[in-house]
C-alpha positions in Angstrom: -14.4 0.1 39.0 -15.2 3.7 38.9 -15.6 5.7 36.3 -12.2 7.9 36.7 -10.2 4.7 36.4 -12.3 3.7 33.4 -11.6 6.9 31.5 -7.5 6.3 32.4 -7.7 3.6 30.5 -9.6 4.3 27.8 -7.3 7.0 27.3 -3.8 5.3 28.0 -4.4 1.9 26.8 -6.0 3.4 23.0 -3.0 5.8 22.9 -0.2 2.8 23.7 -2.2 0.0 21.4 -3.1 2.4 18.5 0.8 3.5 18.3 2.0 -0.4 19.0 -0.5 -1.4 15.8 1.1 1.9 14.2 4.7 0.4 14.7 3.7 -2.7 12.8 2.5 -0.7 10.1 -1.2 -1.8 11.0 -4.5 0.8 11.3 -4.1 2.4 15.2 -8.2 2.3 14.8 -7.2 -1.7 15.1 -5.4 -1.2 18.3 -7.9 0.6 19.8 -10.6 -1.5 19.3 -8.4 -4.3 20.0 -7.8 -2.4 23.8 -11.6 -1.8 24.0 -12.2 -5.6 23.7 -10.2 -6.2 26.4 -11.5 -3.4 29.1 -15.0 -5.1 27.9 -13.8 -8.6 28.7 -12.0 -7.8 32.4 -15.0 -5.5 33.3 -17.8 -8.3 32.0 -21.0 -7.3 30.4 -22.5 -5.1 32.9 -19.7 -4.0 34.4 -20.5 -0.2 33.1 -20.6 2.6 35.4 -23.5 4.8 35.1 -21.7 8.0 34.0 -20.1 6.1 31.3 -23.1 5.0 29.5 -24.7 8.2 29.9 -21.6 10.3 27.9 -20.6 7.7 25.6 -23.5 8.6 22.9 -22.1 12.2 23.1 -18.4 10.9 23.0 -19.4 9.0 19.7 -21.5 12.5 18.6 -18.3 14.3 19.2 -16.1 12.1 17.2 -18.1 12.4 14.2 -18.1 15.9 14.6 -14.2 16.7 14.4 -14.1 14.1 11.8 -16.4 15.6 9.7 -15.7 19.4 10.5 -12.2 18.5 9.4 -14.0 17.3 5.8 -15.5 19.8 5.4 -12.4 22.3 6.0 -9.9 20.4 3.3 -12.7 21.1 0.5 -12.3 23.8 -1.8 -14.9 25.3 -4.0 -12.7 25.9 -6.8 -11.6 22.0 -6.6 -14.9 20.8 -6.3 -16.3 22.8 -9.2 -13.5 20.5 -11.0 -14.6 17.5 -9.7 -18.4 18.6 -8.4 -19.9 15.4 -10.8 -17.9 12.8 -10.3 -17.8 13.4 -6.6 -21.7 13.3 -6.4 -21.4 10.6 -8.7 -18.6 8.8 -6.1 -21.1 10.0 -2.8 -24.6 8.2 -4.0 -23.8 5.3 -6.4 -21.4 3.1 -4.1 -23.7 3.9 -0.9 -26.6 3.1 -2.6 -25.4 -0.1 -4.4 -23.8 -1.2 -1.5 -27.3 -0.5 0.8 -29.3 -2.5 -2.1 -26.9 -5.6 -2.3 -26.6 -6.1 1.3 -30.6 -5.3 2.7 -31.1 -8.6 0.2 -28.4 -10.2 1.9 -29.4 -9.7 5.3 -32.8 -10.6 4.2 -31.7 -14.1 3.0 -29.1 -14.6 5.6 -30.4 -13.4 8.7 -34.2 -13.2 7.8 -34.6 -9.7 9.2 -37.4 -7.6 8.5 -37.1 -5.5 5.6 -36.6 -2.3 7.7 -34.2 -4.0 9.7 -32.3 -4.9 7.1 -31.9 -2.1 5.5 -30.8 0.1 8.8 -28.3 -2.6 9.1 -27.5 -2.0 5.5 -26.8 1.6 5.2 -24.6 1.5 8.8 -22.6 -0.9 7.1 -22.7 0.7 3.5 -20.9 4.1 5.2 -17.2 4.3 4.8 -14.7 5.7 7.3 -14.1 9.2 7.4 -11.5 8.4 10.7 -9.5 6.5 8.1 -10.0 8.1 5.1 -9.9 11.8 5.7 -6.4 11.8 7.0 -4.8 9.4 4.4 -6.3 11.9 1.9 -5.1 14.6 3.4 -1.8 13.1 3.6 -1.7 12.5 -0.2 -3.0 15.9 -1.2 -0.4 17.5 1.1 2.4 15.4 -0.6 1.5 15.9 -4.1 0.1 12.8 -5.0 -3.1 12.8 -7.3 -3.2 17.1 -8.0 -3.7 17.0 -11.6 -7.3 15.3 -11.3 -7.6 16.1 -7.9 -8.2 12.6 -7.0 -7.5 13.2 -2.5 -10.4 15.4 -3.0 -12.6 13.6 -4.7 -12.4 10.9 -2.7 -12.8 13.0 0.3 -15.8 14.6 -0.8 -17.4 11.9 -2.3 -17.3 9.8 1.4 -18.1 12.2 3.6 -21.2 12.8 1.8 -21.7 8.6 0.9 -21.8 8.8 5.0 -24.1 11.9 5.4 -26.8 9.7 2.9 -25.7 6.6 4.8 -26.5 7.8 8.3 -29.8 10.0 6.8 -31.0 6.8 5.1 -30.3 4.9 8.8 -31.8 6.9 10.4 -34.8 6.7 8.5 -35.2 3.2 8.5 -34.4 3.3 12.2 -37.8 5.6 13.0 -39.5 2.8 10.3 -37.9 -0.3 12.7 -39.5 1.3 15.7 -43.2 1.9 14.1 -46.1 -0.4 13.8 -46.4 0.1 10.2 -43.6 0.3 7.1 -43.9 3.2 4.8 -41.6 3.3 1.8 -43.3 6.4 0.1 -42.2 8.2 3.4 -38.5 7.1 2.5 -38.8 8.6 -0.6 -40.4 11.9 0.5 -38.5 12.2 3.9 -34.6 11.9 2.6 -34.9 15.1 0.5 -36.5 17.5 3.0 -34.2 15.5 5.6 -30.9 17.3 3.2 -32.7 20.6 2.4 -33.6 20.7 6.7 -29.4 19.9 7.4 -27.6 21.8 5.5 -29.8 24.8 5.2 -28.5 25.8 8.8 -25.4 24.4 8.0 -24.8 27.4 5.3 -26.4 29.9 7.9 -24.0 29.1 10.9 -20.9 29.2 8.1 -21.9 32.1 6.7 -22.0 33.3 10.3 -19.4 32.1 11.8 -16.6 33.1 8.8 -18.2 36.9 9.1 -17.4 36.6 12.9 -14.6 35.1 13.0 -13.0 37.5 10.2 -14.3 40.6 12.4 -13.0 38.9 15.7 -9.9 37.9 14.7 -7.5 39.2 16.6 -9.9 39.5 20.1 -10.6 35.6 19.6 -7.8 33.5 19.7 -7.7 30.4 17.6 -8.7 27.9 20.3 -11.8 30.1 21.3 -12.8 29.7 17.9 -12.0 25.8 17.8 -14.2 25.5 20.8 -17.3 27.9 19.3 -17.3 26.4 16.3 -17.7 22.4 17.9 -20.0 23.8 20.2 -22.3 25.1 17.7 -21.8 21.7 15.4 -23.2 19.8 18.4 -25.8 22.2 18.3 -26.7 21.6 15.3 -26.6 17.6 15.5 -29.3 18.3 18.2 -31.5 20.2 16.1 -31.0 17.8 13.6 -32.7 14.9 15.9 -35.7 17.0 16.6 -35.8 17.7 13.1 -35.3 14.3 11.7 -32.5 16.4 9.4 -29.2 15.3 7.6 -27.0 17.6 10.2 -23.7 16.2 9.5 -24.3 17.8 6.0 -24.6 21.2 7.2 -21.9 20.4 9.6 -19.7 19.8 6.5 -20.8 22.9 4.6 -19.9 24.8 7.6 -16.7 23.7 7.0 -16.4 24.4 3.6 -17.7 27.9 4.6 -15.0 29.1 6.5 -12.4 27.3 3.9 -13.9 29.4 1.3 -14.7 33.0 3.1 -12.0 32.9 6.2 -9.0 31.1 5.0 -6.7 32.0 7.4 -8.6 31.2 10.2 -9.9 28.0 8.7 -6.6 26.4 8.6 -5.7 27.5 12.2 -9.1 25.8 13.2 -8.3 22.7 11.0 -4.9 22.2 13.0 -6.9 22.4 16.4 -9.2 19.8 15.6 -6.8 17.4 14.1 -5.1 17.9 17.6 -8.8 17.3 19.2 -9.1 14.2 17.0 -6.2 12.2 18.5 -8.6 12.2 21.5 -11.8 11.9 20.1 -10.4 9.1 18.2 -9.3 6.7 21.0 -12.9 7.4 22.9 -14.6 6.0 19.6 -12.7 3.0 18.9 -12.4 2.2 22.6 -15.8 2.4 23.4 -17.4 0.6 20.5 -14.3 -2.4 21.2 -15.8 -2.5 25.0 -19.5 -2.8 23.6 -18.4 -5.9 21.6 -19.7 -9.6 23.1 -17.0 -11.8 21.1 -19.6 -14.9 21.6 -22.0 -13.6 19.3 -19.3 -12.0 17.0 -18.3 -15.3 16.6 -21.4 -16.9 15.9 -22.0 -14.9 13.0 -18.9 -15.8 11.5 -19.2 -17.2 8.4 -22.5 -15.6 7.4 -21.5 -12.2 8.5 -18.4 -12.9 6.4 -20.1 -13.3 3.4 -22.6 -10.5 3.7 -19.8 -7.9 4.3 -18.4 -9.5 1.1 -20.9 -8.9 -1.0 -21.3 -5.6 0.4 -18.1 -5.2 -0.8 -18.2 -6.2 -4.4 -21.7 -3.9 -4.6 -19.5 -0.7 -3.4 -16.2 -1.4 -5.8 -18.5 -1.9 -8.4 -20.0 1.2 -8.0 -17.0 3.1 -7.4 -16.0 1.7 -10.7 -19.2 3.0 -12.5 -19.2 6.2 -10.6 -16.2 6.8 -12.3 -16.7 5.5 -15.9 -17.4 9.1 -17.3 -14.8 11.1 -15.8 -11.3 12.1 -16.7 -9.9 9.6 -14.7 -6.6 7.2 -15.3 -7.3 4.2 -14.9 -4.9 4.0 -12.3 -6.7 6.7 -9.9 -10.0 5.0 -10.8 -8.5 1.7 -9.1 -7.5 3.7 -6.3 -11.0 5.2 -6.1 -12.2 1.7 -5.3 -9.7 0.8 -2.7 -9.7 3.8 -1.3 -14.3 3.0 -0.4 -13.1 -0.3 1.1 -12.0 1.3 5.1 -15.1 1.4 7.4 -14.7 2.0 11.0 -16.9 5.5 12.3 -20.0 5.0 11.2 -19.8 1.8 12.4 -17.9 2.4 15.7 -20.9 5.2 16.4 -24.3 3.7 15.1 -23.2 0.0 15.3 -24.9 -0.3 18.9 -27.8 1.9 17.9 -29.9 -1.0 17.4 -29.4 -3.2 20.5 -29.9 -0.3 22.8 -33.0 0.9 21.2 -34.3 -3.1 21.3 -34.3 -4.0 17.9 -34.9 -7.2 17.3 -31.4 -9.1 16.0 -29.4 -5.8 17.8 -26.6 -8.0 19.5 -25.6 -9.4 15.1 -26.1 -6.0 14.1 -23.3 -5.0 16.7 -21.4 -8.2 15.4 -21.9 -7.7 11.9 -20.0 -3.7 12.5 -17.0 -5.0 14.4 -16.5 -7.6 11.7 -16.8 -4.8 9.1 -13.9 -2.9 10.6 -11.8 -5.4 11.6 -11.6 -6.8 8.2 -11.8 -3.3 5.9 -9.6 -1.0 7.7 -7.0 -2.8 7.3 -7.5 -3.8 4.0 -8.6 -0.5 3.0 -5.7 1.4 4.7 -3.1 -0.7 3.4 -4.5 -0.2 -0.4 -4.6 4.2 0.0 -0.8 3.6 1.8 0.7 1.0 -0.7 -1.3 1.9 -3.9 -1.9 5.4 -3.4 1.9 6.8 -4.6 1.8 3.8 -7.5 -1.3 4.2 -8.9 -1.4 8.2 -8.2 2.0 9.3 -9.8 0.6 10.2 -13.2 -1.6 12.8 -11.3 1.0 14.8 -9.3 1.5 16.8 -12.5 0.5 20.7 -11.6 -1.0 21.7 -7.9 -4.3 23.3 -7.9 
């Protein structure tokens, strides 16, 4: 099969299964990886054309991009000045918990090294910005949760849990691949790895919003769209030579143009949420086709329980991240169900493993399509169902 007829599909079948599961009141990101499975079965294996595994890093690269452009754009500095604790609070306690509880886990489950582990820990520790950026955006735009802000602090909080969940990856990643384990390195590395990504994050959106606000009427709004993801991507490269946390300064360009070229911001943020209905059936289809259902299936009832108790670690410290703040008790439950989705991370590093050779790469791939089939779903349907109950005391005043 060629690779033109691959791409038709990709595209059709993820855009008629995603709105079939969206009929049934199900996640789309569930249809779409449910189509992937299948192009994977009919095609076999090794039934990839060339071209396709060449893009399909990029394609993943790209998806994460919109995704986290679009973050980045719904945060205001006024808001997060309200909520800037908590949501820091929200972004490293949960990750980290979650990361802890299950590198034991997979240690006493699947007896992976330590590294090992822990990569496999912190890919499954991210949540889903694909899932959770547009429910909170949907909630904020409706009313729901204003008077605490609670849509963006929930926003702000996971899109930077991810950011130290793919830093902390990637780390352990380099430590998987070398002779030798160094945890001081960890602990010296993730720092310098922020300061290194979202230092030129704050010069490109500092750049870009002075541009832009110059250029306005010579550059029309899908120019802008396209310089601005072409210059993310940029930066996601310089990022891996720099061993940096780039999809943090991808974010605070975001936030950037929000804050200095409003205008212009929200004309960009309605591009890319156009851009994202794309770049969201590539990601789901993709990882669906990369999935071997033997192996998936294998790991069953182990893999069950790890994500499990990777589960319990991340409510709990959603729960604790919370404890201090001004908080009702009902938008601190929705906190917690709101941490349970997790599908991009997962969708885009989930095969990192078994094509760089790591040992255990083909249950690493397992364990992530387990992940979101069981917490997108569940997390989804918790921010639909519980988000107007348990967010009505909030809707009070609009920021």
């Amino acid at each position: 099969m060629n690779l033109n007829l691959i791409i038709v599909l990709i595209l059709l079948g993820g855009w008629f299964s995603g709105r079939l599961f969206e009929r049934i009141r199900l996640p789309a990101v569930l249809g779409m990886l449910g189509c992937g499975l299948v192009i994977g079965i009919v095609l076999g294996p090794d039934a990839w054309p060339p071209g396709l595994s060449e893009m399909e890093p990029f394609l993943k690269t790209f998806a994460l991009v919109v995704i986290l452009l679009r973050a980045g754009l719904g945060i205001r500095r006024r808001t997060l000045h309200q909520i800037g604790g908590t949501a820091l609070s929200l972004a490293v306690i949960p990750c980290l918990l979650e990361g802890a509880a299950l590198t034991l886990a997979l240690r006493f489950f699947f007896d992976f090294p330590w590294p090992v582990s822990a990569l496999t820990a912190f890919m499954l520790a991210a949540v889903s910005p694909a899932v959770i950026v547009p429910a909170m955006l949907d909630l904020s735009q409706n009313g729901y949760g204003r008077r605490n802000a609670v849509p963006t602090l929930v926003l702000a909080g996971a899109s930077v849990d991810d950011v130290l969940a793919i830093t902390l990856f990637s780390l352990f990643t380099r430590m998987a691949l070398s002779e030798t384990v160094q945890w001081t390195r960890v602990l010296l590395e993730l720092p310098l790895a922020v300061m290194l990504g979202i230092v030129p994050g704050i010069a490109v959106g500092l750049g870009l919003s002075h541009w832009f606000r110059k250029r306005r009427q010579q550059v029309r709004a899908t120019e802008k769209t396209l310089i601005l993801l072409m210059v993310s991507l940029l930066l996601v490269q310089a990022g891996e030579w720099m061993h940096s946390a780039a999809l943090l300064g991808i974010m605070a360009v975001g936030f950037l143009l929000l804050e200095r070229a409003e205008p212009i911001a929200h004309e960009l943020a309605a591009k890319l949420s156009k851009i994202w209905v794309f770049a969201e059936i590539i990601l789901f289809v993709l990882i669906g086709m990369q999935v071997d259902l033997r192996i998936a299936l294998q790991a069953g009832p182990l893999a069950l329980a790890v994500i499990a108790i990777g589960l319990a670690a991340r409510s709990a410290g959603a729960w604790l991240a919370t404890s201090r703040s001004k908080l009702t008790l009902g938008e601190r439950q929705f906190c917690v169900l709101a941490y349970f989705p997790k599908a991009t991370v997962q969708a885009a590093l989930g095969s990192v493993p078994l094509a760089l050779g790591i040992d255990g790469g083909e249950i690493i791939l397992a364990l992530a399509v387990l992940a979101i089939l069981l917490t997108a779903p569940l997390g989804l349907l918790g921010i639909r169902f519980g988000g107007p109950r348990l967010l009505e005391n909030g809707e009070a005043e609009a920021l």
